[in-house]
C-alpha positions in Angstrom: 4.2 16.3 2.8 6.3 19.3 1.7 9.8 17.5 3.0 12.8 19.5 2.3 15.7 18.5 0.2 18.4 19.4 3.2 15.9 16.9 5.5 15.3 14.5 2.5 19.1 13.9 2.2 19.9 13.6 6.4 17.3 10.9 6.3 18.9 9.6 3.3 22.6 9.5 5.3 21.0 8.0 8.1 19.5 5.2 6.5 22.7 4.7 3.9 24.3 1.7 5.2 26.1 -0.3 2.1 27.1 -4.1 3.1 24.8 -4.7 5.8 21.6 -7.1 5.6 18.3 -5.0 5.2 16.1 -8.2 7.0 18.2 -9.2 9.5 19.8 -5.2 10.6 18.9 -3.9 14.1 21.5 -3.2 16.7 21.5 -4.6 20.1 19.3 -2.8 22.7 20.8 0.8 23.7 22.8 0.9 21.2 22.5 4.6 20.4 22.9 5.7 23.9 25.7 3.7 24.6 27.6 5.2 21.2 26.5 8.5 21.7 27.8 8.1 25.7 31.2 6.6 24.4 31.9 9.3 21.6 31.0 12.2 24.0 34.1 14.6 24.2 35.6 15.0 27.7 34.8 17.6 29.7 31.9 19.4 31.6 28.5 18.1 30.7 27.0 22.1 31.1 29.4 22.8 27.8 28.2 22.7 24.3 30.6 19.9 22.2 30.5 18.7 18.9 31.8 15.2 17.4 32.3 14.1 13.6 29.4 12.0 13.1 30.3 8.4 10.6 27.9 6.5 9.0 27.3 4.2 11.3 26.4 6.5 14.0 23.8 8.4 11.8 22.4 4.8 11.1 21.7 4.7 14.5 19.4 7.2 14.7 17.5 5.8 11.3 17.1 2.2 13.2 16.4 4.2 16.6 13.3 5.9 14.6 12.1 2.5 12.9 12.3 0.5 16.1 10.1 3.2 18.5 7.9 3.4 15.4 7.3 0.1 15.9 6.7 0.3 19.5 4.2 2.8 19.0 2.6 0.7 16.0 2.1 -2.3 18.8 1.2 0.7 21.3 -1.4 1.0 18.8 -2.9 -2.4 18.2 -2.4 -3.4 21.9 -4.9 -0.1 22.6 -7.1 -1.8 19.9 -7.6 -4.6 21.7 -8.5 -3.5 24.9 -11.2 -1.4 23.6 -13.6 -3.0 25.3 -11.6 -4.7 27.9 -10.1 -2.0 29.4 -10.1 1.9 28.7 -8.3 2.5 31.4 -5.4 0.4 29.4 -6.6 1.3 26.2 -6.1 5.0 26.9 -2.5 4.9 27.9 -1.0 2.1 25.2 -2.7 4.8 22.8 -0.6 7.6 24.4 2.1 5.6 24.1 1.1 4.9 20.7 1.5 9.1 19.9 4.5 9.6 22.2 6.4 7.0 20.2 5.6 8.2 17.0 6.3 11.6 18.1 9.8 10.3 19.6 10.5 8.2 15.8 10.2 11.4 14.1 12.7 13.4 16.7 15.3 10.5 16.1 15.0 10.9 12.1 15.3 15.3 12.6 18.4 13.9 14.3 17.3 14.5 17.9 18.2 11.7 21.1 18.1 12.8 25.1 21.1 11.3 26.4 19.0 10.5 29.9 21.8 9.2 32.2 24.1 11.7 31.0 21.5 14.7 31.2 22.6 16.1 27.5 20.9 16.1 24.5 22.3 15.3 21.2 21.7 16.8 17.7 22.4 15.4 14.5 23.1 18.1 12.1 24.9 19.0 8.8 27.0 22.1 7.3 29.4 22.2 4.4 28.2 18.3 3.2 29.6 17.0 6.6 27.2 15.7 9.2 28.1 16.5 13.3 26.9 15.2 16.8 26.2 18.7 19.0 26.1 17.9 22.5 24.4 19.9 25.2 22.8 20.2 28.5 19.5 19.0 29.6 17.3 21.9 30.1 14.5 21.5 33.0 12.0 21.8 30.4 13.5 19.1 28.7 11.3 16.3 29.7 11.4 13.3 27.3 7.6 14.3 25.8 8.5 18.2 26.2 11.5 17.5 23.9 10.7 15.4 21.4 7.0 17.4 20.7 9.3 20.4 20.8 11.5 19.2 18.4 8.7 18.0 15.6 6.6 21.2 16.5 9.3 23.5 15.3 10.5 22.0 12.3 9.3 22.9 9.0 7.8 19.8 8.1 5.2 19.5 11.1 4.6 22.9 12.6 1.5 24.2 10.6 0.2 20.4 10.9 -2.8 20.2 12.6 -2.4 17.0 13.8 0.8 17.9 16.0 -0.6 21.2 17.1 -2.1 19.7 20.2 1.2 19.0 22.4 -0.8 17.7 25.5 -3.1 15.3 23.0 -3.6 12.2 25.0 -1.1 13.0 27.5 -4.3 14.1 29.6 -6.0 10.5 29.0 -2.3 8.5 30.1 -2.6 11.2 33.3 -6.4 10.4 34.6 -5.7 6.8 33.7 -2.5 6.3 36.1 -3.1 9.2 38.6 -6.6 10.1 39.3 -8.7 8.6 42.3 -12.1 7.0 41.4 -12.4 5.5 38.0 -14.7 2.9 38.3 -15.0 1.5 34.9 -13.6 -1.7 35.0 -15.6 -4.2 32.6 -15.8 -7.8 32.9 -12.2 -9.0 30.6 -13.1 -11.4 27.8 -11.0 -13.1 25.3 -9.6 -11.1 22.4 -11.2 -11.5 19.2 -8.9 -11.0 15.7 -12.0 -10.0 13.8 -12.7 -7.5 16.4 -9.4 -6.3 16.1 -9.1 -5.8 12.5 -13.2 -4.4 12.7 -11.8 -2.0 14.8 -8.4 -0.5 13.0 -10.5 -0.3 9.9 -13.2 1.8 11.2 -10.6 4.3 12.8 -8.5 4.2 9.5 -11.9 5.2 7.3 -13.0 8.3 9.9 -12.2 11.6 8.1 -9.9 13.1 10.3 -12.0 17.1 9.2 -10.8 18.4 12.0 -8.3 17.3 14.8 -10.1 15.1 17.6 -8.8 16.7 21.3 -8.6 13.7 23.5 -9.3 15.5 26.5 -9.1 14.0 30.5 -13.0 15.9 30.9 -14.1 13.5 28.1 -12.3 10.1 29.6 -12.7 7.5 28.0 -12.5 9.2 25.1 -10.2 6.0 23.6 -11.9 6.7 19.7 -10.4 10.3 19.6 -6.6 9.1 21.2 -6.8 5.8 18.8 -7.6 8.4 15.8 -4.7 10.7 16.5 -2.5 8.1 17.7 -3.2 6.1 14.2 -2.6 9.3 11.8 0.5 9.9 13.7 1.7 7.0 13.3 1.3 7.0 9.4 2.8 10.6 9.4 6.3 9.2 10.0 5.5 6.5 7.4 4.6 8.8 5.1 7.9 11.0 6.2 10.5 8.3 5.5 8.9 7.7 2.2 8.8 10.4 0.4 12.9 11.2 1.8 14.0 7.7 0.7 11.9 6.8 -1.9 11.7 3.6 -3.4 15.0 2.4 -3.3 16.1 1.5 0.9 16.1 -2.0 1.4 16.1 -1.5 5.0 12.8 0.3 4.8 10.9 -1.4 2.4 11.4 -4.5 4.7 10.5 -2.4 8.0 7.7 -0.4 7.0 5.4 -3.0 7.1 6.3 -4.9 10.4 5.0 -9.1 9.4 3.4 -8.9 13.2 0.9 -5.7 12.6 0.0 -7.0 8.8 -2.8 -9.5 9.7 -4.3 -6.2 11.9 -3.4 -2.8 9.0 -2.3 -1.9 6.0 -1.5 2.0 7.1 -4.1 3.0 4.8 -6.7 6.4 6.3 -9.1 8.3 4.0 -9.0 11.3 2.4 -8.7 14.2 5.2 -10.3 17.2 3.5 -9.8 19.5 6.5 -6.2 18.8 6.9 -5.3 19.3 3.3 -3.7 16.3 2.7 -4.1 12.2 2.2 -1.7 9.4 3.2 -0.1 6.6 1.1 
């Protein structure tokens, strides 16, 4: 992953945080909204406004990232184990699975929607000092819109084939909720571990050659949105560590959440169509 050095050292501002306890460190629930909504200058939402960001804002966003990369790590296993219970369920916990991995990487480009306040806020830095840019929700600013937009565009992700599909499994999450007639609703048995584990293995081993589309015509395509879903997943992994290297204590702790560990160790094959391998 070709991460730049201006990226590589706003990912290493955001997770800088001397003095506090790598274990034990995540804010209390809305925490970024809530400071971002307190520090916004007064005035007109519709005007562009910018805000010293501190240390302990930017940290924010690096704990924002970690915790809906998380999310979309249980998105993951939860879609693992209703494989066979439920596609219907399976299919959207493995959108959700995407979209939050998606979302963790926005946060760490330094990119939040401010949704009851209808702005936006960028994290950004010139001249060595690091800003908050605040401005109005566009109407094609939807949360999955935005954050897609966001890692599409940058450097980093937008010759990857594995975020060139925008709409990937957002079409499976649609037929599941919306559409009429889906009778496939098999009989619900007990959750088996082995299965579990069986399962993440054989979707960590497929060669990802080429890009599986997840599309609603194939539903219940849940191997192709469990593939993506999984790769994307160890994209931001892979992200943080090559910017931090070695050396965070609050990632080193949090990269491997103790809850997912009996299920994966992150690991995928080679993937000789997409040029690259993961850690």
């Amino acid at each position: 992953m070709n991460v730049s050095r201006d990226l590589k050292q706003q990912i290493g501002f955001e997770f800088d945080w001397p003095g506090r306890a790598a274990a034990q460190y995540f804010p209390p629930c809305g925490s970024l909204s809530q400071a971002l909504g307190k520090n916004r200058p007064p005035g007109p939402r519709t005007v562009q406004s910018t805000i010293n960001a501190t240390p302990a804002l930017a940290g924010l966003f690096a704990t924002a990232g970690v915790d809906i990369w998380h999310r979309g790590v249980h998105s993951f296993l939860v879609s693992i184990s209703l494989t066979e219970n439920s596609p219907l369920w399976a299919a959207v916990a493995g959108y959700y699975a995407t979209h939050y991995s998606v979302r963790a990487i926005a946060h760490l480009l330094g990119c939040f929607q401010l949704y009851s306040l209808k702005q936006v806020v960028r994290l950004s830095a010139a001249g060595g000092a690091y800003s908050c840019t605040y401005s109005s929700k566009k109407a094609n600013d939807r949360e999955h819109t935005l954050y897609w937009r966001e890692v599409t565009t940058d450097p980093v992700f937008a010759n990857d084939p594995l975020f060139a599909d925008t709409s990937s499994g957002v079409e499976h999450r649609d037929r599941a909720n919306y559409a009429d007639h889906l009778p496939r609703y098999p009989q619900i048995r007990n959750v088996d571990v082995e299965r579990v584990q069986e399962r993440v293995r054989k979707i960590s081993q497929i060669e990802l050659g080429t890009v599986p589309a997840p599309r609603a015509s194939e539903y219940p395509d849940i191997e192709a949105v469990q593939m993506v879903a999984y790769h994307r997943i160890l994209r931001f992994r892979e992200l943080v560590d090559e910017a931090l290297g070695a050396g965070n204590r609050f990632w080193n702790v949090h990269r491997d959440p103790p809850w997912a560990r009996e299920y994966t160790d992150f690991q995928a094959t080679e993937e000789p169509g997409l040029g690259r391998g993961h850690q």
